[in-house]
N, C-alpha and C positions, 0 to 999 in steps of 0.2 A: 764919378768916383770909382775906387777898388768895387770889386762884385760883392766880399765878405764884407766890405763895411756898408753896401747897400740892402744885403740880408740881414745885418743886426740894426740897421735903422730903421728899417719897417718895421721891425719885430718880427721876423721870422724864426729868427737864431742867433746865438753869439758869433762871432767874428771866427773863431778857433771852431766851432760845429760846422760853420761854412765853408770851410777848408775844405772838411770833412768831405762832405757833400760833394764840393768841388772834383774834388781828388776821386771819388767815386762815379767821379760822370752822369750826377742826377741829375745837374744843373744847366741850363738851354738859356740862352742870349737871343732873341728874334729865331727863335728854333733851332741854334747852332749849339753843340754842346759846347761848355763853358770849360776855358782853363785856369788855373792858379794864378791869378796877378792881374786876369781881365779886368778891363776900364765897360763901366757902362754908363751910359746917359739916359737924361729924362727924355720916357717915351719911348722908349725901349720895353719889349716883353721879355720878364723872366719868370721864366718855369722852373718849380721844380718838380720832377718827374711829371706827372700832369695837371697838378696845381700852378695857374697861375698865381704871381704874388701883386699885392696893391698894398699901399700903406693904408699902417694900420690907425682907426678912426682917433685915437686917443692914447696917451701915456696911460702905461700904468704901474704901479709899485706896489706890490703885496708882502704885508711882512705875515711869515706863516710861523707857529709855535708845531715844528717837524716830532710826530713822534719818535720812537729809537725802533728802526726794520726798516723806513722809509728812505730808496736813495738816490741822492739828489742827481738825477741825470733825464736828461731828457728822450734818451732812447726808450721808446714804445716798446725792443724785445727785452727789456729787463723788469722782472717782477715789482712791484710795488716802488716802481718810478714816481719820480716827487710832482712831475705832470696831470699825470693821470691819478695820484693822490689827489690833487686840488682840483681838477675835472671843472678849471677856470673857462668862463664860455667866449674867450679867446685867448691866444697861443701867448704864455709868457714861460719863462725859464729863467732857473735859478742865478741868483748873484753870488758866484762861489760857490764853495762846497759844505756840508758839516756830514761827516762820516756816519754809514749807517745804523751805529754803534752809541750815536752823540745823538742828544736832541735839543731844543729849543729853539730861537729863533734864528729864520733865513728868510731870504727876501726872495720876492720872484717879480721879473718885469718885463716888458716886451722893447726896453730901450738900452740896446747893446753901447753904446756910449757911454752910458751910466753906469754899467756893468763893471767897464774896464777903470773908470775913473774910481769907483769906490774899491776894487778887488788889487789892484794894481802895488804889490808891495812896495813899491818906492816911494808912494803917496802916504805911508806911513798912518792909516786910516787907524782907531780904535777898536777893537771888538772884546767882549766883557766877557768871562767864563765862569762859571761854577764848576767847583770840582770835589767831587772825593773820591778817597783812595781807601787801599784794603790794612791802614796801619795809623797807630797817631803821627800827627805832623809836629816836626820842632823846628828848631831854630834855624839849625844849619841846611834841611830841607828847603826852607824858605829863602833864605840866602841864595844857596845854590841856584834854583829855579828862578829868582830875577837877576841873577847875572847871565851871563852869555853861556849857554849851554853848546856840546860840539854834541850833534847827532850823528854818527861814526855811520850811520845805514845810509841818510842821503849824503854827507860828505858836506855839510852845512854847520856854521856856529848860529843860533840865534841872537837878535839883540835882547839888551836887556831889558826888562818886563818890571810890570805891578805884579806885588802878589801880596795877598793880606790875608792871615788866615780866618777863617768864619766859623771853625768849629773845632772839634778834635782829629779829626780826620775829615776835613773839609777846607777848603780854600777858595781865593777869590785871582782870576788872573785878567791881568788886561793885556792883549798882545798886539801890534804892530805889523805880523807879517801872518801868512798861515801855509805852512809849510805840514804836507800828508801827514796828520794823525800829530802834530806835531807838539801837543800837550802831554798827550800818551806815552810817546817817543821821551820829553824831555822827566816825566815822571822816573820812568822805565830806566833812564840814566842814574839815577838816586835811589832804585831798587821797590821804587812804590809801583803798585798798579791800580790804574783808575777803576772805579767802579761805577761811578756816574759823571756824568761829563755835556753840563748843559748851557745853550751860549744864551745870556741876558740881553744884552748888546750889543749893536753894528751901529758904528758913532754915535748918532744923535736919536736913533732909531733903538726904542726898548721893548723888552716882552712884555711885561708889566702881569699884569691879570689875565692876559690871552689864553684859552683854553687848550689842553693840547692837541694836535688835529683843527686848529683852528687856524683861519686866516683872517683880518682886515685887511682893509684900503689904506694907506699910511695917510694921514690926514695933509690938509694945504700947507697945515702950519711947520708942519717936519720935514714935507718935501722941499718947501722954502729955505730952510734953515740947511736940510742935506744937501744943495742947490750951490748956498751960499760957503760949505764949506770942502765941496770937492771944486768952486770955481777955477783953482790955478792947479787942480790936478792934472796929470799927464793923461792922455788917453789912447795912448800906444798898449797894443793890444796884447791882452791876458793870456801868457802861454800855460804857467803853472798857476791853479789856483786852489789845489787841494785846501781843506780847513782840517781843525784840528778835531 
């Protein structure tokens, strides 16, 4: 198989970090340094840098309640990385993004397959938001925000959206794609600005009661059921995966 899809299938990293790596000349094939598009087989050694890699003893899926400072990246030189937050006592990394600004829940996992199948916009996946902004919310707000918004900064329309409001200055969004900061962004088009901005939801997978700074194990019964509903997703690999 590809060398990046062999580093997100052990669980090393995602497919777009092994690039990364790649392209940086960490990576060694039977001691040979690795290039972009290399095929490797079983029984083969790769390295990186001086870490050999072996697959990893078991799946895993962690849904974390991310506090707001925390950011979601798995580089070691960035302060208060979402890795080295959860100081998991084996290597998994995030499923998408939620900006350092947003909190609630993200998922971490050591199974780059699953990554791309749930983050993948054209797979049309669910994710639940809480929001509030710095003004009352009315009618034509709400309107506006689940129809197709144009975010003029990346050069993108969004699809259309749930939105229900839950307070006076509070609302409920479900979205389908997660395009950089892209709640924010479509707020900021209607002259609202968020002030709190927390995700409840990733499909079938909820925060619930989770503490913040908290992680579990996603249970048998959710992994089953998230299993059974990214079955005929694509799993062509995650280039943009910013969240909102």
């Amino acid at each position: 198989m590809r060398l990046n899809k062999y580093l997100s299938d052990i669980g090393y990293c995602s497919r777009r970090e092994a690039d990364r790596l790649i392209e940086a000349g960490k990576v060694y094939v039977d001691g040979v340094q690795a290039g972009l598009g290399m095929q490797v087989e079983e029984g083969q050694e790769v390295r990186v840098g001086k870490k050999v890699l072996t697959k990893t003893d078991a799946p895993v899926l962690l849904a974390l309640n991310k506090p707001r400072g925390i950011e979601c990246t798995t580089s070691k030189t960035v302060k208060n990385n979402i890795v080295d937050f959860v100081n998991y006592k084996s290597r998994v990394y995030p499923v998408g993004r939620l900006d350092k600004d947003s909190e609630g829940l993200i998922l971490l996992t050591n199974q780059g397959d699953l990554v791309n199948k749930m983050m993948r916009s054209g797979n049309r996946h669910e994710k639940e938001y809480l929001v509030s902004v710095d003004k009352p919310v009315n009618e034509a707000f709400l309107k506006g925000m689940a129809a197709p918004v144009y975010l003029k900064e990346l050069e993108v329309t969004t699809r259309p959206c749930v939105v229900e409001q839950t307070g006076k200055c509070s609302f409920r969004i479900i979205l389908t794609q997660g395009y950089n900061r892209q709640i924010r962004r479509m707020c900021a088009s209607f002259g609202y600005k968020v002030t709190k901005l927390k995700r409840i939801r990733i499909m079938n997978i909820c925060l619930e009661d989770l503490k913040v700074g908290a992680y579990r194990e996603v249970s048998r019964k959710e992994m089953k059921e998230l299993l059974e509903l990214i079955k005929d997703s694509s799993s062509e690999t995650v280039r943009k995966n910013h969240e909102a």
